[in-house]
C-alpha positions as a Markdown table, in Angstrom:
| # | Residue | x | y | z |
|---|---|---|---|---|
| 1 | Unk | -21.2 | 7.4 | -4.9 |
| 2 | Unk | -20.1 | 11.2 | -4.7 |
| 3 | Unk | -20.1 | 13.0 | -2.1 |
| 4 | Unk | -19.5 | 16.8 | -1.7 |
| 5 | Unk | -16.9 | 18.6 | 0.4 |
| 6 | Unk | -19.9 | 20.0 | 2.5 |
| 7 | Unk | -21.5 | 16.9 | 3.6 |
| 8 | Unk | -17.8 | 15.5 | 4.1 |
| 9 | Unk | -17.3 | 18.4 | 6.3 |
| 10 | Unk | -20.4 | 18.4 | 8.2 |
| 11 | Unk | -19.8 | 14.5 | 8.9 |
| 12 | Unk | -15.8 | 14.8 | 8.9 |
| 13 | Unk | -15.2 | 13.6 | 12.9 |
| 14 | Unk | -17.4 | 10.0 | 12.3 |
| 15 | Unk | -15.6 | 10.3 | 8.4 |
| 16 | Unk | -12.5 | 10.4 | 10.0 |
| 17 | Unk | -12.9 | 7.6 | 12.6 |
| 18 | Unk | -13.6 | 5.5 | 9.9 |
| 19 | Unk | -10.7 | 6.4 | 7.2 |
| 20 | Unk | -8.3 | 6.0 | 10.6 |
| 21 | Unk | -9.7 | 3.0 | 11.4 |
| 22 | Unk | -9.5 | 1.7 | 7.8 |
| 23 | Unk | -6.0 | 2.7 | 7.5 |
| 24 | Unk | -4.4 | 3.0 | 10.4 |
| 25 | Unk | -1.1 | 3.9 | 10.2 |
| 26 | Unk | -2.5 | 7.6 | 9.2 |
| 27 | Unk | -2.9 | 9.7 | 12.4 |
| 28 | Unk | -5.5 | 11.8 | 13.2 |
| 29 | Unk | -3.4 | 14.5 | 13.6 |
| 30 | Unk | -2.8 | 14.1 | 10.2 |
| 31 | Unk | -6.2 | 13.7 | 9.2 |
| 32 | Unk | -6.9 | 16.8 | 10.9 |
| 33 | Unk | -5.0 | 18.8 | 8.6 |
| 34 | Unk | -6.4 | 17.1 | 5.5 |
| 35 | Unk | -9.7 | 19.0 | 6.9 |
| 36 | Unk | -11.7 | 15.9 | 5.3 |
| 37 | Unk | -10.2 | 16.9 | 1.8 |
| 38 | Unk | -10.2 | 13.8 | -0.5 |
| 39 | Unk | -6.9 | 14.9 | -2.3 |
| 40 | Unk | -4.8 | 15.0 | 0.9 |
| 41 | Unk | -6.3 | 11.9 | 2.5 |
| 42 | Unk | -5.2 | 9.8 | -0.5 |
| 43 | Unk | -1.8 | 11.3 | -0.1 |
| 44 | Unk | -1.4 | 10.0 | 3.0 |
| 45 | Unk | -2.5 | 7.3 | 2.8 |
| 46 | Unk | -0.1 | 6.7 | -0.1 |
| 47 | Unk | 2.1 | 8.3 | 2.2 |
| 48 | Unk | 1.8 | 5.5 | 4.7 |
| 49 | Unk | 0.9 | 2.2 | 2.0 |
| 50 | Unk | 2.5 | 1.2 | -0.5 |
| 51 | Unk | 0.7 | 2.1 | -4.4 |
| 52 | Unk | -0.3 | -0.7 | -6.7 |
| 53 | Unk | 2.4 | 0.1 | -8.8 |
| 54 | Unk | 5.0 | -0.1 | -5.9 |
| 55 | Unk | 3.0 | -3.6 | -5.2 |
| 56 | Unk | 4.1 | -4.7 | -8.6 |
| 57 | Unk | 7.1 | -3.5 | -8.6 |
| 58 | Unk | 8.4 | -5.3 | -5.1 |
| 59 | Unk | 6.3 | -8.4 | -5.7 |
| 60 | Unk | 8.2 | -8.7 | -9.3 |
| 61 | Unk | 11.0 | -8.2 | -7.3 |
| 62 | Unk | 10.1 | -11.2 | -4.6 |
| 63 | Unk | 9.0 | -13.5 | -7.5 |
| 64 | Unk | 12.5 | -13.0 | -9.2 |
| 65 | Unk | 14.8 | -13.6 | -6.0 |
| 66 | Unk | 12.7 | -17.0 | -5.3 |
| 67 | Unk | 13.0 | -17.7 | -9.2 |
| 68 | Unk | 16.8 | -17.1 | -9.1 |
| 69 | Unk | 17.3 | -18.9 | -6.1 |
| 70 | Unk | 15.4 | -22.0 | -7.6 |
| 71 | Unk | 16.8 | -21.9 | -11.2 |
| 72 | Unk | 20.3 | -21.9 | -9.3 |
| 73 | Unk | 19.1 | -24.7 | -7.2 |
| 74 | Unk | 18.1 | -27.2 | -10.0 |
| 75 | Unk | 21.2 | -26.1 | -12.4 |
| 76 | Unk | 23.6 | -26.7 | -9.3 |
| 77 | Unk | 21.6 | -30.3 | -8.8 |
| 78 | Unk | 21.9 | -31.0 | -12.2 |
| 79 | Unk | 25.1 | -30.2 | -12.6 |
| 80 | Unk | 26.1 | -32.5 | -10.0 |
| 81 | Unk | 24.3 | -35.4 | -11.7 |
| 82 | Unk | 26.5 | -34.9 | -14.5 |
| 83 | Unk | 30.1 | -35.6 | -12.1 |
């Protein structure tokens, strides 16, 4: 559904109660600077939340340490089994 900047601004203070609410580490201060504008609100709020990508990037990164830590696990069991 789009919406234009006018009805955004007419609306903006129950708008902004609801995008604060929704992500709340934004501030309203903050949000009162975006003056509802839909470009600046998604900054912040990828400002204060990680990105998809950065999601990926630091799950991958999570997934790998447990893989490690496992695949060092069995190869130091198995290696044992061999003395």
């Amino acid at each position: 559904m789009s919406v234009n900047q006018e009805s955004v601004t007419a609306k903006w203070p129950e708008i902004k109660a609801e995008v604060a609410k929704t992500w709340n580490k934004v501030t309203m201060p903050e949000l009162d600077q975006t003056k509802g504008e839909r470009g600046s609100i998604a900054a912040l709020v990828q400002k204060h939340y990680s990105t998809e990508s950065d999601f990926q990037k630091k799950y991958d990164e999570i997934l790998g340490k447990f893989t490690t830590a496992k695949d060092a696990s069995h190869q130091s069991a198995s290696e044992s089994k061999k003395n």
